[in-house]
DRENPA-3360 file (N, C-alpha, C; in nm, 2 decimals, always signed):
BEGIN
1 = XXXXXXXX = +10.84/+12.80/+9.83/+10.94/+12.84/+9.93/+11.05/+12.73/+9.94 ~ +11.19/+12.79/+9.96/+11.26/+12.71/+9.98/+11.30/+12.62/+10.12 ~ +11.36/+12.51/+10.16/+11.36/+12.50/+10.32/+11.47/+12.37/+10.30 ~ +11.52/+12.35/+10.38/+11.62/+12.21/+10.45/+11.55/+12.10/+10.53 ~ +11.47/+11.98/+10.50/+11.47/+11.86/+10.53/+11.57/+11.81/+10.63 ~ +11.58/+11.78/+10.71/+11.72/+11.70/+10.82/+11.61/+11.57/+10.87 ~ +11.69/+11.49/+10.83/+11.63/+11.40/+10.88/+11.76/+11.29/+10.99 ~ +11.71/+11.31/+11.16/+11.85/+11.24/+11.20/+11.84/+11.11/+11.22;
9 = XXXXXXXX = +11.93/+11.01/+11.22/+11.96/+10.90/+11.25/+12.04/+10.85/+11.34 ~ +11.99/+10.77/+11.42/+12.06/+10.76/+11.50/+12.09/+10.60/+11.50 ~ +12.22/+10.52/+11.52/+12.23/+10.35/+11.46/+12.19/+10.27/+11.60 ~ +12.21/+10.36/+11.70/+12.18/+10.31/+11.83/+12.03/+10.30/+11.89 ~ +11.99/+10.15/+11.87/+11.83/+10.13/+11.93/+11.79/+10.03/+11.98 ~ +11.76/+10.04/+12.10/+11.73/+9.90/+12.21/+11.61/+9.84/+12.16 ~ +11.49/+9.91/+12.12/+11.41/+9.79/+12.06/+11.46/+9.72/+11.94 ~ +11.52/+9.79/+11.82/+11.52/+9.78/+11.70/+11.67/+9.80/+11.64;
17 = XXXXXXXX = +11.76/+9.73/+11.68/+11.92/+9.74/+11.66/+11.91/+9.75/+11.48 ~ +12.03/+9.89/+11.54/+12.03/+9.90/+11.35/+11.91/+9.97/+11.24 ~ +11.83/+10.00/+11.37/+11.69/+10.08/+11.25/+11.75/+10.14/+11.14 ~ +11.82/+10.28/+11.13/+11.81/+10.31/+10.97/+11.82/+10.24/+10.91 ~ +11.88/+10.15/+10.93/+11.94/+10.04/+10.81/+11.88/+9.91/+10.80 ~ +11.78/+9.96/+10.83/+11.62/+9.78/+10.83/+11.64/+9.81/+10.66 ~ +11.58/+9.67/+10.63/+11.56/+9.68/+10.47/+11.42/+9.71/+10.44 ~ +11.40/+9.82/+10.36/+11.27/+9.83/+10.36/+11.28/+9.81/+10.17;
25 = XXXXXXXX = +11.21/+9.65/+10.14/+11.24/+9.62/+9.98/+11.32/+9.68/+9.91 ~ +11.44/+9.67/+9.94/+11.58/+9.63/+9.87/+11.64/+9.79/+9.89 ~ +11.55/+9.90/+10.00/+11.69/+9.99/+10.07/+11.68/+10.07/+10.18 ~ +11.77/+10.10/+10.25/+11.82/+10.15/+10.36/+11.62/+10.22/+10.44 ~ +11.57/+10.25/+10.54/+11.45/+10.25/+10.61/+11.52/+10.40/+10.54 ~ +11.59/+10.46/+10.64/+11.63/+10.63/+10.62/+11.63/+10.66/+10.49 ~ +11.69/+10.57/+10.41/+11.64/+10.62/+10.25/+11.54/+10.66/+10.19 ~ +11.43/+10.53/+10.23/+11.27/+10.55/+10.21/+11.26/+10.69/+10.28;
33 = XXXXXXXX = +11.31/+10.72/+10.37/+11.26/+10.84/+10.41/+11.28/+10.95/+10.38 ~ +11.42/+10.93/+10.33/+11.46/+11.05/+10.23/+11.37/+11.09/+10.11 ~ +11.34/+10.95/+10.06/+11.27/+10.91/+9.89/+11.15/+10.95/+9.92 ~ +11.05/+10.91/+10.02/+10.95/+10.94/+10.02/+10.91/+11.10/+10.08 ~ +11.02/+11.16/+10.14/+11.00/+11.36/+10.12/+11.02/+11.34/+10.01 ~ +11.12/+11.35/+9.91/+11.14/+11.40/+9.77/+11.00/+11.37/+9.70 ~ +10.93/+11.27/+9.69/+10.91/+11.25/+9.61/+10.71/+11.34/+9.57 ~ +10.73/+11.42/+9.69/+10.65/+11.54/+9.71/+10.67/+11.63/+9.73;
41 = XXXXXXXX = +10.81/+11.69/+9.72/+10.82/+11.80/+9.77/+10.93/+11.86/+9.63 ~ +10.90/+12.00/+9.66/+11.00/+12.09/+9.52/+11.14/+12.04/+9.54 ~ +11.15/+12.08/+9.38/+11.30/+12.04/+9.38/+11.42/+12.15/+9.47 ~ +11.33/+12.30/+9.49/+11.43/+12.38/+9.58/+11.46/+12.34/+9.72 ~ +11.38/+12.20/+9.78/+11.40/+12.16/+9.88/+11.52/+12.04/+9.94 ~ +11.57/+12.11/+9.98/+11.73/+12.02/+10.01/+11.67/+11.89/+10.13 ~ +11.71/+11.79/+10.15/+11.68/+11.66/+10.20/+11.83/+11.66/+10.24 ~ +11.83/+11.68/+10.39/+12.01/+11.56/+10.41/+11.96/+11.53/+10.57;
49 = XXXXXXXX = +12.03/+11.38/+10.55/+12.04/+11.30/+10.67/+12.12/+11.32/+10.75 ~ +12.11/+11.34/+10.89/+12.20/+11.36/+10.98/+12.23/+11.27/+11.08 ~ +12.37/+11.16/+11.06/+12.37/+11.05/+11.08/+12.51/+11.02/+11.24 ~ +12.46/+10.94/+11.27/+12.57/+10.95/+11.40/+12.68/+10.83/+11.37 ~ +12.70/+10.79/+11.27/+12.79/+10.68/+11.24/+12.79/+10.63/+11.05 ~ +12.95/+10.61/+11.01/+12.96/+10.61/+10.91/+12.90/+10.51/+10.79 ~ +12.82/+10.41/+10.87/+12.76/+10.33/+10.79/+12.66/+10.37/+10.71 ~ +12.57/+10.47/+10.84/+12.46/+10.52/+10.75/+12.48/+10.58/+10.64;
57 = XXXXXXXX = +12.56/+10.70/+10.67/+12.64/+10.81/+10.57/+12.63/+10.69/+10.44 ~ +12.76/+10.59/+10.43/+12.82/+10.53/+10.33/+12.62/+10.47/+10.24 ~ +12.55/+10.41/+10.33/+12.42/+10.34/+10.25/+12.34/+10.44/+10.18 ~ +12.34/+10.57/+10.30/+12.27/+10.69/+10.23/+12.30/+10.77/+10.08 ~ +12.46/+10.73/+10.05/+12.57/+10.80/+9.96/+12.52/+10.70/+9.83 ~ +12.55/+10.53/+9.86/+12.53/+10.47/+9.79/+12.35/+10.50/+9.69 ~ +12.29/+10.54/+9.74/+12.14/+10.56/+9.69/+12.14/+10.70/+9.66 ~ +12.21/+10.76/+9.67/+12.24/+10.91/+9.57/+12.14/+11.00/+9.70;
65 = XXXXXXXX = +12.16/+10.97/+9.85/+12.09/+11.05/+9.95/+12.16/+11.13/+9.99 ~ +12.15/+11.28/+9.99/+12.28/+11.35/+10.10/+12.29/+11.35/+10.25 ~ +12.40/+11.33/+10.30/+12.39/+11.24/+10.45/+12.54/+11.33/+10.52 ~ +12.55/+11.34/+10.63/+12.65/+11.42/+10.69/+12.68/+11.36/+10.85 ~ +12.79/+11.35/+10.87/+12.81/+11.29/+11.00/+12.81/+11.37/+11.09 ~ +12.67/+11.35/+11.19/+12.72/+11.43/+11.30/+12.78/+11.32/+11.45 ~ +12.77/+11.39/+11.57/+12.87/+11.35/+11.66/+12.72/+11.25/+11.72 ~ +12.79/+11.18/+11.78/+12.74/+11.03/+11.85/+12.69/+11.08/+12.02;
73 = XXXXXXXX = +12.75/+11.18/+12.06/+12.72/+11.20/+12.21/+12.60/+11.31/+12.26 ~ +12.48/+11.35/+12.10/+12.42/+11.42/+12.15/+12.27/+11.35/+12.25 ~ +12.31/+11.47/+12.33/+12.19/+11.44/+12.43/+12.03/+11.44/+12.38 ~ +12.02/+11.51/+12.28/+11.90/+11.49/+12.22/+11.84/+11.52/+12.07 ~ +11.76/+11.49/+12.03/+11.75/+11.53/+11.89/+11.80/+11.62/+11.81 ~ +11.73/+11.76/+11.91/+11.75/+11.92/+11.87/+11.89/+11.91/+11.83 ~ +11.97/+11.90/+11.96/+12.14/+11.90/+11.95/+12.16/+11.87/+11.82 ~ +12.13/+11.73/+11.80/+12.17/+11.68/+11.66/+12.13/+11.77/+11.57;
81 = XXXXXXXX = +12.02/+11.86/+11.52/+11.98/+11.92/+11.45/+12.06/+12.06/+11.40 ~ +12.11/+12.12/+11.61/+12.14/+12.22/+11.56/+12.34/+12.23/+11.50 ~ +12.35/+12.09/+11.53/+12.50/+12.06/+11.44/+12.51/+12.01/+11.29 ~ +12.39/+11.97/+11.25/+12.42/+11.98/+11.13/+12.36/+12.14/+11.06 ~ +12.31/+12.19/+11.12/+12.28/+12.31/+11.07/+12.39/+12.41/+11.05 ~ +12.49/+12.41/+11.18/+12.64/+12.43/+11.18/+12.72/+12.44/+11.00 ~ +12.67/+12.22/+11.08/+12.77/+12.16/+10.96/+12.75/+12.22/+10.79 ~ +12.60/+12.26/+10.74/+12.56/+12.30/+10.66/+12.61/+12.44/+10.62;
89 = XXXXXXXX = +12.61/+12.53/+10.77/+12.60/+12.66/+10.72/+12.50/+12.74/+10.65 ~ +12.40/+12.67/+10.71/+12.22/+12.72/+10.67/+12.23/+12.87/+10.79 ~ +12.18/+12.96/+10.73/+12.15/+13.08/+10.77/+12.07/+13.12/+10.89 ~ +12.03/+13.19/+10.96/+11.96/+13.21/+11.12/+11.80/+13.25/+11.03 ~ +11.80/+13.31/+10.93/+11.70/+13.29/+10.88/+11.62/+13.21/+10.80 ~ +11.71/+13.09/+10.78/+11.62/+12.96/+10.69/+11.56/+12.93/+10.77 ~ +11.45/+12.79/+10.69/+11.36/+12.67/+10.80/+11.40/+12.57/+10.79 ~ +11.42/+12.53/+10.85/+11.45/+12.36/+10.79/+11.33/+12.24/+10.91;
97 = XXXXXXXX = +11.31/+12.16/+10.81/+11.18/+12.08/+10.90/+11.27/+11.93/+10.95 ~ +11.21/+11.92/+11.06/+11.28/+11.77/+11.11/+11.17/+11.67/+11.08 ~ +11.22/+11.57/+11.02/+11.14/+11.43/+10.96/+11.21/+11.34/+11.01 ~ +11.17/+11.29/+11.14/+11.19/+11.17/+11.20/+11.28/+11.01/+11.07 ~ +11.33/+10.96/+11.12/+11.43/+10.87/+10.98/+11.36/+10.73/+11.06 ~ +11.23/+10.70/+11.14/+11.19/+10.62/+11.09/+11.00/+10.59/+11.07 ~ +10.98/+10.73/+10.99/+10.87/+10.75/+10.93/+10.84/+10.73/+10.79 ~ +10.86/+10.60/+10.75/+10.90/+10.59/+10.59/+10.78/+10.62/+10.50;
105 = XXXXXXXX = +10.64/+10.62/+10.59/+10.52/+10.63/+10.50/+10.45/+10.78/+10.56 ~ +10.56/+10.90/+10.61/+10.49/+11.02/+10.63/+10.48/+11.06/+10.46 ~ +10.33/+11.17/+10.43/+10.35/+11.23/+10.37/+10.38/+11.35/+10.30 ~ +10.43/+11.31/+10.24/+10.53/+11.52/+10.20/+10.47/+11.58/+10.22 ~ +10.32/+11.61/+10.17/+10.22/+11.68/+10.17/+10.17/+11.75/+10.35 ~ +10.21/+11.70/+10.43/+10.25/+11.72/+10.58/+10.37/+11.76/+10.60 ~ +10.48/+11.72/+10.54/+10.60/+11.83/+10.56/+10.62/+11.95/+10.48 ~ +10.55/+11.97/+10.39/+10.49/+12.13/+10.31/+10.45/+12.19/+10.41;
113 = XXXXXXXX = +10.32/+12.12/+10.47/+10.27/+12.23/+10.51/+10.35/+12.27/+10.69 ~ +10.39/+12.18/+10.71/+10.47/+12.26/+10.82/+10.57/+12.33/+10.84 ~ +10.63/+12.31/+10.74/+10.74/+12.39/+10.65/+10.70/+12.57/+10.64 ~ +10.57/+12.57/+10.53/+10.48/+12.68/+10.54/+10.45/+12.75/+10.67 ~ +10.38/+12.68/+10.78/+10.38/+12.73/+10.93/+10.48/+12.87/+10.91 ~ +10.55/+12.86/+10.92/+10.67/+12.95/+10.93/+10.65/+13.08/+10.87 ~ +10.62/+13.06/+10.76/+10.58/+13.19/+10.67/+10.48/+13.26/+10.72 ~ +10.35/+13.18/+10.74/+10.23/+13.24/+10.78/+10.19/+13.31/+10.94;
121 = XXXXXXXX = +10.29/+13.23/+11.02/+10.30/+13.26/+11.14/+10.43/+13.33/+11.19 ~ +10.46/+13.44/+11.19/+10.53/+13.52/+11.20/+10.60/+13.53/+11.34 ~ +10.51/+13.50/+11.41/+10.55/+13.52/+11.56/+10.59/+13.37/+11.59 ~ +10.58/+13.29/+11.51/+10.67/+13.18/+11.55/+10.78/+13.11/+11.55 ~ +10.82/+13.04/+11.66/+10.99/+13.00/+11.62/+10.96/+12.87/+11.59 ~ +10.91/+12.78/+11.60/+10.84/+12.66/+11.56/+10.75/+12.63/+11.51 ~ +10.73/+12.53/+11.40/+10.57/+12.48/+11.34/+10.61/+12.32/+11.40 ~ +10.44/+12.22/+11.43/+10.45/+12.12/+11.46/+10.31/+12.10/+11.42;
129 = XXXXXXXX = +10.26/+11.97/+11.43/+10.14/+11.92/+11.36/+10.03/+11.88/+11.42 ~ +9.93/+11.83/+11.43/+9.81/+11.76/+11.50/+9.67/+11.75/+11.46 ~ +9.60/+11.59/+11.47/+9.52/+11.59/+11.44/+9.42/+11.54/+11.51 ~ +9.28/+11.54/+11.48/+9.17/+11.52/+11.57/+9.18/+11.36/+11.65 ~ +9.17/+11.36/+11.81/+9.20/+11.23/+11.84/+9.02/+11.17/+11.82 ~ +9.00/+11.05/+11.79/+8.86/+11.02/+11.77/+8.82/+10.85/+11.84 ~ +8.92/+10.82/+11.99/+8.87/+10.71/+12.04/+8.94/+10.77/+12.24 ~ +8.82/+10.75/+12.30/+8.87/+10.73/+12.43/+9.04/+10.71/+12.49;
137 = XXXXXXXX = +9.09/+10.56/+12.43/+9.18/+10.49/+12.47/+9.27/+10.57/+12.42 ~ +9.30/+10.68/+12.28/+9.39/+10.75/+12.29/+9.40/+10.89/+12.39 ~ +9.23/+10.92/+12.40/+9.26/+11.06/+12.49/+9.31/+11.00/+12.61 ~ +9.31/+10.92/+12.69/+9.32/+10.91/+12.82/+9.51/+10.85/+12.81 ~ +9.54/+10.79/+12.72/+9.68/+10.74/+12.68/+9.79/+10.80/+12.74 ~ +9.91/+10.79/+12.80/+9.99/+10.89/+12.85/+10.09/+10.90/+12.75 ~ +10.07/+10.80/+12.64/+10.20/+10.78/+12.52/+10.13/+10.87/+12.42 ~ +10.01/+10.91/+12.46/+9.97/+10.97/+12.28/+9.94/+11.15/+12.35;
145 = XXXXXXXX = +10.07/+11.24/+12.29/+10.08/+11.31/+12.33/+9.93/+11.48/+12.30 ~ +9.89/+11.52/+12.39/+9.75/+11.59/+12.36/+9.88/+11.77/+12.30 ~ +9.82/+11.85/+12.25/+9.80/+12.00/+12.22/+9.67/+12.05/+12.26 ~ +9.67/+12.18/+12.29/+9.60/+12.25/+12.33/+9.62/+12.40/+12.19 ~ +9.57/+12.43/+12.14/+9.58/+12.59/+12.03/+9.52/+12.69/+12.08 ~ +9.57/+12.77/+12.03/+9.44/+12.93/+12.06/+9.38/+12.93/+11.91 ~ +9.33/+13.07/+11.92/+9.25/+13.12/+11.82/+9.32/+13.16/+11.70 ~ +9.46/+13.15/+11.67/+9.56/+13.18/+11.60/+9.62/+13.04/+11.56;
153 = XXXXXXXX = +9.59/+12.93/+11.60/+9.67/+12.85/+11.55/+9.81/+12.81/+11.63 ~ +9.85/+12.90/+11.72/+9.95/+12.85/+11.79/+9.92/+12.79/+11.93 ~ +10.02/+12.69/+11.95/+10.00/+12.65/+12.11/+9.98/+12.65/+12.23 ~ +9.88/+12.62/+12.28/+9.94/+12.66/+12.43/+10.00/+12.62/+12.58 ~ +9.95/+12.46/+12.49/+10.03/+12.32/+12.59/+10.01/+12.24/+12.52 ~ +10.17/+12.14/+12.56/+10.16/+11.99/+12.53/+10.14/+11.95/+12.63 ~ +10.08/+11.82/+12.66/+10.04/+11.74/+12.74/+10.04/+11.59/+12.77 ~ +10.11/+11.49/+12.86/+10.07/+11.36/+12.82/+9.91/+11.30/+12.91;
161 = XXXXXXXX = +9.88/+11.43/+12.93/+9.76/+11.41/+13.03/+9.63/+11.41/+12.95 ~ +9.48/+11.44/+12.94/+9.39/+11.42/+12.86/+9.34/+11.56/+12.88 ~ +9.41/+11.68/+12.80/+9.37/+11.78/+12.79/+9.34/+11.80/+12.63 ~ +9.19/+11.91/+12.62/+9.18/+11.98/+12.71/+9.04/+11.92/+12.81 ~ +9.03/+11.95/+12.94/+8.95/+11.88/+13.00/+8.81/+11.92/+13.03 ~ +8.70/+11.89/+13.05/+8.59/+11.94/+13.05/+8.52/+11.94/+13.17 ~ +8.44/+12.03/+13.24/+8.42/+12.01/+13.37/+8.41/+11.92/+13.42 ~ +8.33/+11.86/+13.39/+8.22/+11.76/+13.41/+8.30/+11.60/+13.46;
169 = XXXXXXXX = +8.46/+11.63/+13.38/+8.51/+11.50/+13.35/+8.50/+11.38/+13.48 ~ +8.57/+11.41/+13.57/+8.58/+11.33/+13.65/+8.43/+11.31/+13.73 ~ +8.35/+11.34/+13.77/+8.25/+11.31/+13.79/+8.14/+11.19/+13.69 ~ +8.13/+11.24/+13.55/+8.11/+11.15/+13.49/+8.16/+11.05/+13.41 ~ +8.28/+11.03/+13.42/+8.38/+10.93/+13.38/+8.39/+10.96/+13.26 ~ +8.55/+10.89/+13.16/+8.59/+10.93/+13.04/+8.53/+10.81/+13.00 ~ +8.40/+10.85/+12.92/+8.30/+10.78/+12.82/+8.31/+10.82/+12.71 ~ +8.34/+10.97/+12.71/+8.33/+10.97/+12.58/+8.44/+11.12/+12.59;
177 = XXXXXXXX = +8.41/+11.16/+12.40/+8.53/+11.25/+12.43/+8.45/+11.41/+12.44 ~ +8.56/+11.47/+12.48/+8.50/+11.65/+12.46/+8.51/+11.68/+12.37 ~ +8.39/+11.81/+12.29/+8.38/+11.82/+12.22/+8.39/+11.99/+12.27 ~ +8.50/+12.05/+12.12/+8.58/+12.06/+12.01/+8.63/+11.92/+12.04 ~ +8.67/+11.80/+12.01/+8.77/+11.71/+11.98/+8.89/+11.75/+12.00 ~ +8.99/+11.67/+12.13/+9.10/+11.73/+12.16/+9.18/+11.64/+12.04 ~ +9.29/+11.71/+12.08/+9.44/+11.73/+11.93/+9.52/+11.63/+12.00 ~ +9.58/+11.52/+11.89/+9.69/+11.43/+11.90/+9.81/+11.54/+11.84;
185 = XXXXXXXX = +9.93/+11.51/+11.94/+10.05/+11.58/+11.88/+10.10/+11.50/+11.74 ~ +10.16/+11.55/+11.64/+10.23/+11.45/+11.51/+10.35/+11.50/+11.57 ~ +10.51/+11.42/+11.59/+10.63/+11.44/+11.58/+10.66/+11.48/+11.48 ~ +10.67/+11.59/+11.41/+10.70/+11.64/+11.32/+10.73/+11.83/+11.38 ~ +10.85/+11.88/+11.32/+10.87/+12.05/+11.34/+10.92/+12.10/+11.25 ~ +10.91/+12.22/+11.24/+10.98/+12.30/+11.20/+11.06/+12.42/+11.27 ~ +11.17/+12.48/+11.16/+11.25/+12.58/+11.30/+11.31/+12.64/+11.26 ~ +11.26/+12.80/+11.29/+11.39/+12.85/+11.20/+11.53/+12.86/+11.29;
193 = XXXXXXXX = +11.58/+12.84/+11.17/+11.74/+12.82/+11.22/+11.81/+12.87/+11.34 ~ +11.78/+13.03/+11.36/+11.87/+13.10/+11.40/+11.80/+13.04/+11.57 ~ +11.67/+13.02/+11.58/+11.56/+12.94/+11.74/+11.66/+12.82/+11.74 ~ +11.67/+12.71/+11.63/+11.72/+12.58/+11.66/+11.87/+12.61/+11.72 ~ +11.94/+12.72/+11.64/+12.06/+12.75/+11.69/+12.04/+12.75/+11.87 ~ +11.98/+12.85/+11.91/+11.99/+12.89/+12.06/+11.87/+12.79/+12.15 ~ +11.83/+12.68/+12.07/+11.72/+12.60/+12.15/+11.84/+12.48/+12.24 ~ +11.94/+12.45/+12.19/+12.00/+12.34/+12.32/+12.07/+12.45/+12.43;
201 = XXXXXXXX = +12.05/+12.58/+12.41/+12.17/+12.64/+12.50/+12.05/+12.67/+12.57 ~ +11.90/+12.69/+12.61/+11.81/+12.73/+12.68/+11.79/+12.59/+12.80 ~ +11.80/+12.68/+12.92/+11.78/+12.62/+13.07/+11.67/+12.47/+13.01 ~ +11.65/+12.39/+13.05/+11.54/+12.31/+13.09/+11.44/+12.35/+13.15 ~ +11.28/+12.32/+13.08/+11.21/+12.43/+13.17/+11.15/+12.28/+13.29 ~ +11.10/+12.34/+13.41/+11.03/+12.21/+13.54/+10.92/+12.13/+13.49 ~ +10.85/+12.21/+13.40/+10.71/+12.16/+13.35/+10.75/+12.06/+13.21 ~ +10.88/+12.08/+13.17/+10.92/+11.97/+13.00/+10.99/+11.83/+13.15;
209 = XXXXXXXX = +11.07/+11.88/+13.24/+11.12/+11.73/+13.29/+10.97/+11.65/+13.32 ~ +10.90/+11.74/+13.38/+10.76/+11.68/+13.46/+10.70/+11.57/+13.33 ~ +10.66/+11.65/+13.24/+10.57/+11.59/+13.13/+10.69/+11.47/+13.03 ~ +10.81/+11.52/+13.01/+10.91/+11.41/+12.92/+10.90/+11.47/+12.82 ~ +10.91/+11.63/+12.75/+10.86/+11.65/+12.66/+10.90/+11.76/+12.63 ~ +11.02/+11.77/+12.54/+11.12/+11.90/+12.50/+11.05/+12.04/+12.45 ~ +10.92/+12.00/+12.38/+10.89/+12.13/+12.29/+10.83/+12.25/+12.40 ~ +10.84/+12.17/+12.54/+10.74/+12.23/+12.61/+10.88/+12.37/+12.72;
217 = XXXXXXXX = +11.02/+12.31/+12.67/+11.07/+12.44/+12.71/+11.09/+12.56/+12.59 ~ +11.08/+12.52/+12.51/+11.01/+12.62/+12.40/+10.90/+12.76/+12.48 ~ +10.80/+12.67/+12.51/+10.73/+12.74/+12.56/+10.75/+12.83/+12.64 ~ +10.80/+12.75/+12.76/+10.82/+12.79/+12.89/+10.89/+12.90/+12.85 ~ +11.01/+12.94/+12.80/+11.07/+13.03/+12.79/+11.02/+13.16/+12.68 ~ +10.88/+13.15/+12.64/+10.84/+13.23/+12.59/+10.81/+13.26/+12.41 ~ +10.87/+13.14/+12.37/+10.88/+13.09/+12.24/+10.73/+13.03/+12.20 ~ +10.71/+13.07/+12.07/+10.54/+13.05/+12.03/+10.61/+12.90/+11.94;
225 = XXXXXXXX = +10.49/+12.80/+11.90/+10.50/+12.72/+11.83/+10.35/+12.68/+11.77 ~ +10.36/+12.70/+11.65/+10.26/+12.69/+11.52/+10.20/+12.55/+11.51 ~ +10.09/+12.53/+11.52/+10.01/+12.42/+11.48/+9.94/+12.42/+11.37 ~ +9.99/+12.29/+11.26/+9.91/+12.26/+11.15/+9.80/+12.13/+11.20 ~ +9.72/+12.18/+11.23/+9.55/+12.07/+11.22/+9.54/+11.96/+11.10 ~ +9.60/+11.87/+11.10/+9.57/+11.76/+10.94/+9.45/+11.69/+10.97 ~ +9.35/+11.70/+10.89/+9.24/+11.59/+10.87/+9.24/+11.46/+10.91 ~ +9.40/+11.39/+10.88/+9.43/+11.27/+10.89/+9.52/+11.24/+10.98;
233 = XXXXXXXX = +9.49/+11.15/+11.02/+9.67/+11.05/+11.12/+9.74/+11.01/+10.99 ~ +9.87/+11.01/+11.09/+9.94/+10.98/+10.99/+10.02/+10.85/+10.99 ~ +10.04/+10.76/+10.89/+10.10/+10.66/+10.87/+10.18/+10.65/+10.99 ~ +10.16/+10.46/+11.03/+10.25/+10.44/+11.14/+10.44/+10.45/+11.14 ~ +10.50/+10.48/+11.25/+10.63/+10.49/+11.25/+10.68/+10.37/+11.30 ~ +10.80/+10.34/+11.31/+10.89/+10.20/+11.30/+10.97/+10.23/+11.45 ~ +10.89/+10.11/+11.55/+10.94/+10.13/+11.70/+11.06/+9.99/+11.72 ~ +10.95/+9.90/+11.67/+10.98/+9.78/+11.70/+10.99/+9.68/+11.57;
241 = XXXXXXXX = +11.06/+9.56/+11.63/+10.98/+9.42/+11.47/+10.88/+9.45/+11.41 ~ +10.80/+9.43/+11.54/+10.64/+9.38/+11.47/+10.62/+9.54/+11.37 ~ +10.66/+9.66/+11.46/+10.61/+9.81/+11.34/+10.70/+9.77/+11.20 ~ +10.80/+9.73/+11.20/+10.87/+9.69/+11.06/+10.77/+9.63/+10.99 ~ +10.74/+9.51/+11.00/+10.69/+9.37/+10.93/+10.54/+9.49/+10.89 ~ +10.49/+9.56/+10.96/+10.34/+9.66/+10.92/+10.37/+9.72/+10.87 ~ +10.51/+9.78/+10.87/+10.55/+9.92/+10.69/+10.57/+9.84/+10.61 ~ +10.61/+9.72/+10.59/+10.72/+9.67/+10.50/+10.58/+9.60/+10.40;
249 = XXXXXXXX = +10.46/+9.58/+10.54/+10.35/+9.51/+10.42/+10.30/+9.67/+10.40 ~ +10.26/+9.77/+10.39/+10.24/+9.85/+10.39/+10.29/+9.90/+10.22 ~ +10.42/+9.94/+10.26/+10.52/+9.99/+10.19/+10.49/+9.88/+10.06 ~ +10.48/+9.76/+10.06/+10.51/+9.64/+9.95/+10.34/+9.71/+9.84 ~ +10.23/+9.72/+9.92/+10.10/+9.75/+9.88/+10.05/+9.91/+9.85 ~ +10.13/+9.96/+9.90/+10.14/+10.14/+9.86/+10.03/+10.16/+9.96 ~ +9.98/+10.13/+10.04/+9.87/+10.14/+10.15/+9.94/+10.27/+10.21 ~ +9.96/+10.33/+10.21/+10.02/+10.45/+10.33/+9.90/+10.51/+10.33;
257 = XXXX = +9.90/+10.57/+10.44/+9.78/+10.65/+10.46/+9.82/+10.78/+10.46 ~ +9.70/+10.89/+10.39/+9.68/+10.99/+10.31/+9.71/+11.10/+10.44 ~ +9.81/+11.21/+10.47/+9.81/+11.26/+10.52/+9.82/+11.45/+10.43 ~ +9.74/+11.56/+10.50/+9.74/+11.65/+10.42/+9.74/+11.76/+10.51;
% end
């Protein structure tokens, strides 16, 4: 199947001034992340970066990456996404997947298959990812975002709360976890075009301001979103210093961890 990669960038970052442009052994972070989709995924799959300032564009160009300027004042990711989609002139019926630009050790093999989502789930306007959480301190975490699925594979809440929850919980204290094993969210989507189109023009739903958590007006408004289950976590993302200096030894040792 064919599909559009967007990966956006943004130059503006209070922990990490300048992230796309960290060096990750001798090129641009957003590059690696361009390089490392390609370098799993079909050649019918288009890769372009969607950058908020011409530096990026110019380092992305220089490394033979396709890169496109979008505008500097969006309010949030989606926005960005659904202007280069514009900019492209990608169809209401394409997919195109969003790959975070500072995930330099995701594996393609996870953006296939969410890609795929799309095809198989019919009734959905989004695919997104998740895998088994397997220690207390992340179920109970308000940063490590929970999913809830049905019996189909699609969603039925995100959460930064420790769902799903088990009677019992609060009487016996979070010792241990529930079992099915609740779901860590992966930042990773897919969309078809014509949803991404009309997803920044949809109200705000009360329950996405409450939780801090966009995909959840998806929901609200009646929109299904596809979950792919991976075996694995997936390689860490680049927040801070210290997350650089961990891909870069990472990245130098091919250590990435195996996501499928």
């Amino acid at each position: 199947m064919g599909y559009t990669v967007l990966i956006p960038a943004r130059l503006a970052s209070t922990r990490l001034p300048n992230k796309p442009l960290a060096d990750l052994w001798g090129a641009p972070m957003v590059v690696r992340v361009a390089q490392r989709v390609r370098s799993g995924t079909s050649s019918t799959t288009r890769i372009v970066v969607a950058a908020d300032h011409p530096s990026i564009i110019q380092a992305c160009h220089a490394h033979g990456v396709e890169a496109i300027l979008t505008r500097q004042d969006h309010a949030s990711g989606s926005d960005r996404l659904a202007e280069a989609c514009n900019v492209l002139a990608l169809d209401d019926d394409e997919t195109v997947v969003n790959v975070q630009g500072d995930e330099p050790l995701i594996d393609p093999a996870l953006v296939q298959a969410v890609a795929r989502l799309l095809v198989h789930q019919p009734l959905a306007s989004m695919g997104t990812a998740a895998h088994a959480i397997d220690s207390v301190a992340d179920f109970v975490n308000p940063n490590v975002v929970k999913v809830v699925v049905d019996a189909a594979g699609l969603a039925l809440y995100f959460s930064r709360a420790p769902i799903a929850w088990w009677r019992d919980g609060f009487t016996e204290g979070v010792h241990a976890l529930p079992q099915p094993a609740p779901l860590r969210h992966i930042g990773i989507y897919s969309y078809r075009v014509g949803f991404l189109r009309l997803f920044p023009q949809l109200a705000q739903a009360p329950v996405e301001v409450t939780e801090a958590l966009e995909q959840l007006r998806a929901l609200w408004h009646g929109h299904r979103i596809a979950v792919h289950v991976s075996p694995h976590a997936p390689g860490p993302g680049v927040d801070t210093p210290d997350d650089l200096e961990r891909v870069r030894a990472l990245f130098l040792s091919g250590g990435a961890p195996s996501v499928s």
